[in-house]
N, C-alpha and C positions, 0 to 999 in steps of 0.2 A: 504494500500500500504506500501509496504518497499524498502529503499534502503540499499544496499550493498558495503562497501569497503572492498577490501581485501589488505593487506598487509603482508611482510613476505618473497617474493620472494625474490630470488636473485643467485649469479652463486655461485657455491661449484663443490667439485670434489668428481667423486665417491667412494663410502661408507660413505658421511657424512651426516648429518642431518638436516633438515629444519621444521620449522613451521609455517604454514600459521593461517592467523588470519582473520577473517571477520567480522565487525561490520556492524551490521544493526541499520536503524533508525525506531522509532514507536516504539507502546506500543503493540504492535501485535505481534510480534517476537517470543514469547512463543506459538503460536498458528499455524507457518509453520514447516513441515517438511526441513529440513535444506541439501543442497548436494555441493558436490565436483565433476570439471569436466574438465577436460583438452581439453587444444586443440593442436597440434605438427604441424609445418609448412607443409602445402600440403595434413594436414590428416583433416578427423571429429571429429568434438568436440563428448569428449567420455564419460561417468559416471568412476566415480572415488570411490567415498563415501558417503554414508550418515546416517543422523541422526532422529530417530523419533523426537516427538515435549519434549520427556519427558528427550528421552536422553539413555535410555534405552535399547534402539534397532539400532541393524546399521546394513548396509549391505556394503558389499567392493564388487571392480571389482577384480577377480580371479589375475591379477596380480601385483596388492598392498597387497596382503591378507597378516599378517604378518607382513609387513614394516608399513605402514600406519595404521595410528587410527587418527579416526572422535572422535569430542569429542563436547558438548555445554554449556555454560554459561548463562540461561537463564534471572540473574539477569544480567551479564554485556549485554547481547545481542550480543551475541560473540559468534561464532562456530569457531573452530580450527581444521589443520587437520595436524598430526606430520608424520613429513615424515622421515624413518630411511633408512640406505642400500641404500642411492640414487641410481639410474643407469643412464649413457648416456641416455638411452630410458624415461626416465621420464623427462626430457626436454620436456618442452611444456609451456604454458599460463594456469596457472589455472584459474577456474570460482568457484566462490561460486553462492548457487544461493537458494531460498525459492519454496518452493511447499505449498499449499494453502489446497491440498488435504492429506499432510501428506507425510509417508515416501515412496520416490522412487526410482528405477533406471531409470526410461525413463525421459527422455531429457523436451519432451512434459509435462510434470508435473509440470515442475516449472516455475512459472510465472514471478518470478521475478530476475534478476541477473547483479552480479557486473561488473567490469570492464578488470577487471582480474590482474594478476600479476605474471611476468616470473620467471620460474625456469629454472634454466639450468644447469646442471650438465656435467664436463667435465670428459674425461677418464685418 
């Protein structure tokens, strides 16, 4: 099992920059696919970003491509995910979250996740 803290949120105006941080606990951490996953007031929690176990490989949602990069630390136990170009629309609750099975975008994969932490970006 892992747990999840994210930190890093916070309100900025658009075009600036944020990065979020997630520290997981356990000696296991090297061994989950690691993701990023927002959720915007009234919407579905969506996929965001993620990271294989090595670090290696990631995949983005088509509209971070670019702005965003996942990144991981597997000796701190840390996954980061740098957000550049903010936009209003990317206001939302981020989630970090582990996958058991490695790297994904579906939602259903990952078994374990934090608590979240806001971002909000004004115009």
């Amino acid at each position: 099992q892992v747990q999840l803290i994210e930190s890093g949120g916070g309100l900025v105006q658009a075009g600036d920059s944020l990065r979020l941080s997630c520290a997981a606990s356990g000696r296991t951490f090297s061994s989950y696919g690691m993701g990023w996953f927002r959720q915007a007031p009234g919407k579905e929690r969506e996929f965001v970003a993620a990271v294989s176990v090595s670090g290696a490989n990631t995949y983005y949602a088509d509209f971070v491509k670019g702005r965003f990069a996942i990144s991981r630390d597997n000796a701190k136990n840390t996954v980061y995910l740098q957000m550049n170009s903010l936009k209003p629309e990317d206001t939302a609750v981020y989630y970090c979250a582990a996958s058991p099975g490695g790297i994904s975008t579906k939602t259903n994969a990952y078994h374990y996740w934090g608590q979240g932490t806001q971002v909000t970006v004004s115009s």
